[in-house]
VOMAR-653857 format. One record per residue (C-alpha): x, y, z; residue number from 1. Coordinates in steps of 0.02 Angstrom, whole numbers, plus 50000, padded with zeros to 5 digits. Layout:
! residues N
<node <X Y Z> NUM>
...
***
This chain:
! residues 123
<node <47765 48431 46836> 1>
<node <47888 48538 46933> 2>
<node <47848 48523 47113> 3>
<node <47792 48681 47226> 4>
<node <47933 48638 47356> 5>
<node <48081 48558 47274> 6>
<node <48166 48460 47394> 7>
<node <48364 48514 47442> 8>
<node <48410 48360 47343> 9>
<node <48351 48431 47211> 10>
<node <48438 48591 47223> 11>
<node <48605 48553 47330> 12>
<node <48699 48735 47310> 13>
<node <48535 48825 47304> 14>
<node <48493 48946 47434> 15>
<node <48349 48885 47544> 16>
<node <48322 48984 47675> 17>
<node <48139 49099 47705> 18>
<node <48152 49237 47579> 19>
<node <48107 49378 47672> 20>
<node <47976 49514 47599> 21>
<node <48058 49688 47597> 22>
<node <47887 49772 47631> 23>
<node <47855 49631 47779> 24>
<node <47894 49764 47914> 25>
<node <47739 49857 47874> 26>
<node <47596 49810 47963> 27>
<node <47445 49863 47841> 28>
<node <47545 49786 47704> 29>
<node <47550 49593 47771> 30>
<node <47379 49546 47737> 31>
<node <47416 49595 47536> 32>
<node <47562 49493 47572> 33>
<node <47482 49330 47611> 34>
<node <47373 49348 47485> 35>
<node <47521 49357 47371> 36>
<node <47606 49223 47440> 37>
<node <47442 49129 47450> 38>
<node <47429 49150 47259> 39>
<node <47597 49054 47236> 40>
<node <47516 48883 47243> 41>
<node <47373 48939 47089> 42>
<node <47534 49008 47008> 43>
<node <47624 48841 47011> 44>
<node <47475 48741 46953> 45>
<node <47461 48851 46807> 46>
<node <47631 48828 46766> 47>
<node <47613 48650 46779> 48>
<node <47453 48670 46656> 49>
<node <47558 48746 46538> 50>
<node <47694 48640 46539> 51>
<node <47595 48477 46519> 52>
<node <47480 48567 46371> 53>
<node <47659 48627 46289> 54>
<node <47575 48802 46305> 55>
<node <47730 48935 46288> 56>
<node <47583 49093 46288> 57>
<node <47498 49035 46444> 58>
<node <47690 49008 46538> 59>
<node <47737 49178 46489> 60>
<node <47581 49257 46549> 61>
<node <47611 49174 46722> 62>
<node <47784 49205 46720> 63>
<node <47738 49389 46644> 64>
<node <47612 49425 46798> 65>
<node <47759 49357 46949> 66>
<node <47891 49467 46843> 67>
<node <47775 49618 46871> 68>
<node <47702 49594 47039> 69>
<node <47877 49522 47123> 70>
<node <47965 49675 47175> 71>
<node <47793 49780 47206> 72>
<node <47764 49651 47358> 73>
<node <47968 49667 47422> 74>
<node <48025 49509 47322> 75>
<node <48154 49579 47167> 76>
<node <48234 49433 47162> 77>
<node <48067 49352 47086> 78>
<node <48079 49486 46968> 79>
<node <48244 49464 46918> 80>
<node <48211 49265 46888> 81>
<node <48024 49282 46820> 82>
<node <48117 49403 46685> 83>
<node <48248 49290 46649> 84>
<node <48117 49164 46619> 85>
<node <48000 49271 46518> 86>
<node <48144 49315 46380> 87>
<node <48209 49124 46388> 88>
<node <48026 49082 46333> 89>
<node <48010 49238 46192> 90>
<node <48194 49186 46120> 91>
<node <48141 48981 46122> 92>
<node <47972 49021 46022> 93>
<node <47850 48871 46008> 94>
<node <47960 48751 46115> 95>
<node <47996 48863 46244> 96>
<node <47887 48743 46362> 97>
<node <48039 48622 46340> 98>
<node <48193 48750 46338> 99>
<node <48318 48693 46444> 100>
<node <48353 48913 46516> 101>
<node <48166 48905 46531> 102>
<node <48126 48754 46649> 103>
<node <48298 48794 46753> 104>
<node <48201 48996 46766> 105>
<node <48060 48891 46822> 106>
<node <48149 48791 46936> 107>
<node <48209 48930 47017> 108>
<node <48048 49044 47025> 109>
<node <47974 48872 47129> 110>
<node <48129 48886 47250> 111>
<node <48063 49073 47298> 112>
<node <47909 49056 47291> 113>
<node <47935 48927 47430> 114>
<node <48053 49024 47506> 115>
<node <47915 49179 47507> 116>
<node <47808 49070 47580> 117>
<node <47919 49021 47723> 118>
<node <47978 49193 47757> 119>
<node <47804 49249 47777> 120>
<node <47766 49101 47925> 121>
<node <47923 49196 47991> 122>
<node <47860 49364 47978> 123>
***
């Protein structure tokens, strides 16, 4: 199982800091934001589901869903990863649950997500 907050030994040159929602400034928006966030920690256990039943169609829908919803709550970057990740797993097939592009997508989309999750504290 991939952990919900990898730990900076685990990710020496990777950018840690709270990853800042570009809709955070707007008031009515933040409580759709921490529900968002909120939903990060359901995301990663069904990631970890999938992973652990070798279920490629159940990681891309998860992955699908944070590729579509990333940049509608200010967070492209989750996008831009969850995409990455969602063609690794079409172009891997059946084993996608152990392609190497595919767990380093995941890897990443953990890092934000925890990053998210601080900026919101922040915000």
């Amino acid at each position: 199982m991939l952990p919900m907050n990898p730990s900076p030994e685990d990710s020496p040159d990777q950018d840690l800091s709270p990853l800042l929602s570009e809709r955070l400034g707007m008031e009515s928006f933040k409580p759709l934001l921490a529900s968002y966030v909120g939903s990060f920690i359901e995301q990663a256990e069904k990631i970890d589901l999938a992973l652990e039943q070798a279920n490629p169609i159940d990681l891309r829908t998860v992955v699908h869903q944070l590729k579509g919803t990333g940049g509608g709550y200010g967070y492209p970057e989750l996008t831009r990863v969850a995409a990455i990740c969602e063609q690794a797993l079409v172009e891997a097939g059946p084993e996608g649950t152990r392609d190497k592009t595919v767990l380093a997508a995941l890897h990443e989309l953990r890092i934000l997500m925890r990053r998210a999750r601080a900026g919101l504290d922040q915000g």
